[in-house]
N, C-alpha and C positions, 0 to 999 in steps of 0.2 A: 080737396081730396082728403081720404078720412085718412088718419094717423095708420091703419094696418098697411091700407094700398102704397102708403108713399114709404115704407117701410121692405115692400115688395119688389119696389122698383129701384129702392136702392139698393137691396143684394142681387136682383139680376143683373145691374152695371156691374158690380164687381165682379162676378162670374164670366162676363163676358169679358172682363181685362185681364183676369187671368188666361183665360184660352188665350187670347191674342197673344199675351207675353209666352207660351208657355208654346205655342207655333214659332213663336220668333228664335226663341235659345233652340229650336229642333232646329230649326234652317238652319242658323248656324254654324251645330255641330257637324250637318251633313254638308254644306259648302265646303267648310275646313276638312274634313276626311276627303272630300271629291279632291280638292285642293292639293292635301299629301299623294293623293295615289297619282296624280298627273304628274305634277314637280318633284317627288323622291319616292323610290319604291321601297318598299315598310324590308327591314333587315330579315332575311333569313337565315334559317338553323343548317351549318355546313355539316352533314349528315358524315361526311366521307372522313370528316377531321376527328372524330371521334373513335375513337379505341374498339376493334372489335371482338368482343369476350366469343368462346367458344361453349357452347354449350357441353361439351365433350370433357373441357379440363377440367371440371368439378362433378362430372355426374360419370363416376363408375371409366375414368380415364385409367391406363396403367399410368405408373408412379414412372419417373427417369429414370435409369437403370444405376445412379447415384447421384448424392448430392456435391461430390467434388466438382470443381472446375478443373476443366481439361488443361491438364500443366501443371495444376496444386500439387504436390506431395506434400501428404500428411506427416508421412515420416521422417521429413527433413531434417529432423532434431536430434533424433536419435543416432548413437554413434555405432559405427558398422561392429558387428557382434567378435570379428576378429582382432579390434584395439580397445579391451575392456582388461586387458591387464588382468593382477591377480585380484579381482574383487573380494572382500568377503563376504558378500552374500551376492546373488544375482541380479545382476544390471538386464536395463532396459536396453534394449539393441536393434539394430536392422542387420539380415538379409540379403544380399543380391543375387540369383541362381544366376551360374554362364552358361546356362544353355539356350536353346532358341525359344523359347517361349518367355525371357527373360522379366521375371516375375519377383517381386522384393515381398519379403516376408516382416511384419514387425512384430518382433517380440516383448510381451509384455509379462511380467508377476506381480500377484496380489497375494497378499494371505500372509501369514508369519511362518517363522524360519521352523517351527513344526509340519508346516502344511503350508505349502505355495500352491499356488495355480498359475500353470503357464496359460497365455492365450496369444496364440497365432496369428495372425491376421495376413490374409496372404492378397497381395494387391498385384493387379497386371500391368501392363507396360503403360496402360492411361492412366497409374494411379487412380484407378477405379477400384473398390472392395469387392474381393474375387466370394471369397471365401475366410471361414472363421476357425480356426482347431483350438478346442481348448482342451488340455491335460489338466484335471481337478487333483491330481496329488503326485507331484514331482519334486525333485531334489533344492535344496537351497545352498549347496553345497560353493558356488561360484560357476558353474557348468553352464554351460548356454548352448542350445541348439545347435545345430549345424545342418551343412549343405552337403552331399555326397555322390556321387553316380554310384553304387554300389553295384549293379547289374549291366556298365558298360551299355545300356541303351540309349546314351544320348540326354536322359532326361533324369536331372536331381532328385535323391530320395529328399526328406526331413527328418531329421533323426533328433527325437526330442531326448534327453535324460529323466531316466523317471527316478533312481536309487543309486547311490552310489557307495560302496564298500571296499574296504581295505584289498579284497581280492579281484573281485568283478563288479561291472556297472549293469545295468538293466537298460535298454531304450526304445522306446516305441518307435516303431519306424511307419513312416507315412510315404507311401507310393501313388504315382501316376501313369498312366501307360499313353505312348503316342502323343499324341497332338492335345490330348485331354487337358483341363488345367483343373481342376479340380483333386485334390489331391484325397487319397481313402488307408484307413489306418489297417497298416497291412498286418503287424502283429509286432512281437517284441523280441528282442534277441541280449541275450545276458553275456558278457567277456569284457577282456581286458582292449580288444584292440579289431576293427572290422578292415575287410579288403576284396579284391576281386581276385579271384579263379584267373586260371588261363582259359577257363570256358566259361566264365560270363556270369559266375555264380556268386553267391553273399559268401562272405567266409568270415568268422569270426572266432577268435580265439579265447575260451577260457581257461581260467587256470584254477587247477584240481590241487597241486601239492605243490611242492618244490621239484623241478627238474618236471611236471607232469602239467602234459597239458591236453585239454578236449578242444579241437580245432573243427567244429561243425560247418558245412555246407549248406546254405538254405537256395532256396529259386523262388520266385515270384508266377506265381498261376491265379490268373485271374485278379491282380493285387492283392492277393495273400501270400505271405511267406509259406514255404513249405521245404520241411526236411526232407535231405535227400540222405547223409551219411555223414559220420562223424571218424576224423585223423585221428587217433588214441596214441598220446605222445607220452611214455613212459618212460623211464631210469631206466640202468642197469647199475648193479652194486657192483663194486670190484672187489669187495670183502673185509676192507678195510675201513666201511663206512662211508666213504667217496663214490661219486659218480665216473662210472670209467666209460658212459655212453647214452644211448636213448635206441627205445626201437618205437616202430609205430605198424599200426595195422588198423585198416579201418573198418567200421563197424555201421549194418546198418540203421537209416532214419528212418525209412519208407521210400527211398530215392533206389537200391539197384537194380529192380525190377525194370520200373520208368526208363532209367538209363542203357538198363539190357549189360550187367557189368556181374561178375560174378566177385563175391568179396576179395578173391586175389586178385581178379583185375583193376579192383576198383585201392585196394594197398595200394600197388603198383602203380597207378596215374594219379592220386591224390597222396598219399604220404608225399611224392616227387615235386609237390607246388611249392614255391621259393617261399609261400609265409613260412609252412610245415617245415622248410629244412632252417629257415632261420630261426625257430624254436627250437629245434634240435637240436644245432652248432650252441644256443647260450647256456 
């Protein structure tokens, strides 16, 4: 045999042992896989054990209506606004309205004793954040907010301090009507001391002179204040330089039309409210 042909025959033998070998590792593999799937069935993926993401909570979901946990109070720190003692300057405080919507307010200030800013924070019975009131320039006097029914409806004004002077104070008063919780800034009322009417009205006393005082009536329409008529609480001299008495006559706001009261009728049932006459007796 010539040297190319015996050269021929010896790589078609190896050819042919490789196929042989290379059938045998397939059989093999394939017995051993037929093998597994008879005697253990291959692990599966537990579909139901896995976490199921919402496509809703990240694509344009509303947000929770807060990030509190139901029970936290935030304000627990803070000390109630009625045991802050004589501060000298304005303490951080809480709040608690007794009325039925029973809703805690916490009060905070930033800024220097030139220029405070109050800010409100008014939370509901879940200590959840209701609502925000912030007053950008009010007193640092030691003064702090307060709670009041001024209008005998059942439900707390907020009566923030904006100014405070040797004669009269100034204060924003924030109202809500009914069942509302939101609370809307009704206007401002200037004196020395606030109270209720025998008919349901804001009364607040300022003081004009010595022995002289302007005892205004306001009402609430539509959560705005609104004047109705002011008690004119004046001296009488005795001539000797002494006060030998007071008289009062009242004077209108825009209220005795509303009321249907003619300026003597309206002397006659408001000079006669116990604040007016306890101004008058001092």
């Amino acid at each position: 045999m010539s040297g190319w042909r015996r050269w021929t025959a010896i790589l078609a033998g190896m050819w042919r042992n490789l196929a042989v070998g290379t059938a045998a590792v397939s059989a093999l593999l394939l017995t051993g896989c037929a093998h597994r799937d008879s005697d253990a069935p291959a692990a599966t993926l537990e579909v139901s054990a896995l976490p199921v993401v919402s496509a809703t909570a990240t694509l344009g979901a509303e947000p929770p209506p807060s990030t509190e946990m139901p029970g936290a109070d935030p304000a627990a720190s803070l000390a109630p606004c009625g045991d802050i003692g004589t501060a000298a300057t304005v303490p951080d405080c809480l709040l608690r309205s007794h009325d039925p919507a029973g809703l805690a307010f916490e009060v905070r200030h930033t800024g220097s004793r030139a220029h405070v800013v109050t800010t409100v924070t008014v939370l509901d019975d879940g200590h959840r954040v209701r609502q925000t009131i912030v007053e950008p320039d009010t007193d640092a006097s030691g003064t702090v907010p307060k709670l009041r029914d001024l209008d005998n409806d059942g439900r707390d004004e907020l009566i923030i301090p904006l100014a405070l002077t040797t004669a009269n104070a100034r204060y924003a008063i924030y109202h809500v009507t009914g069942d509302a919780l939101d609370y809307h800034r009704a206007g401002e009322l200037s004196g020395v001391g606030m109270d209720t009417s025998a008919a349901n009205y804001v009364l607040v006393s300022a003081r004009i002179g010595y022995a002289s005082w302007d005892i205004q009536f306001w009402t609430f329409v539509a959560d705005k204040l609104q004047p109705l008529l002011t008690a004119q609480v004046r001296p009488i001299a005795d001539g000797t330089g002494k006060v030998a008495g007071t008289t009062c006559a009242a004077t209108d706001s825009g209220g005795l039309n509303t009321m249907g009261l003619t300026p003597e009728d309206a002397t006659q049932q408001f000079c006669a409210e116990p604040a007016v006459q306890r101004l008058r007796r001092n």
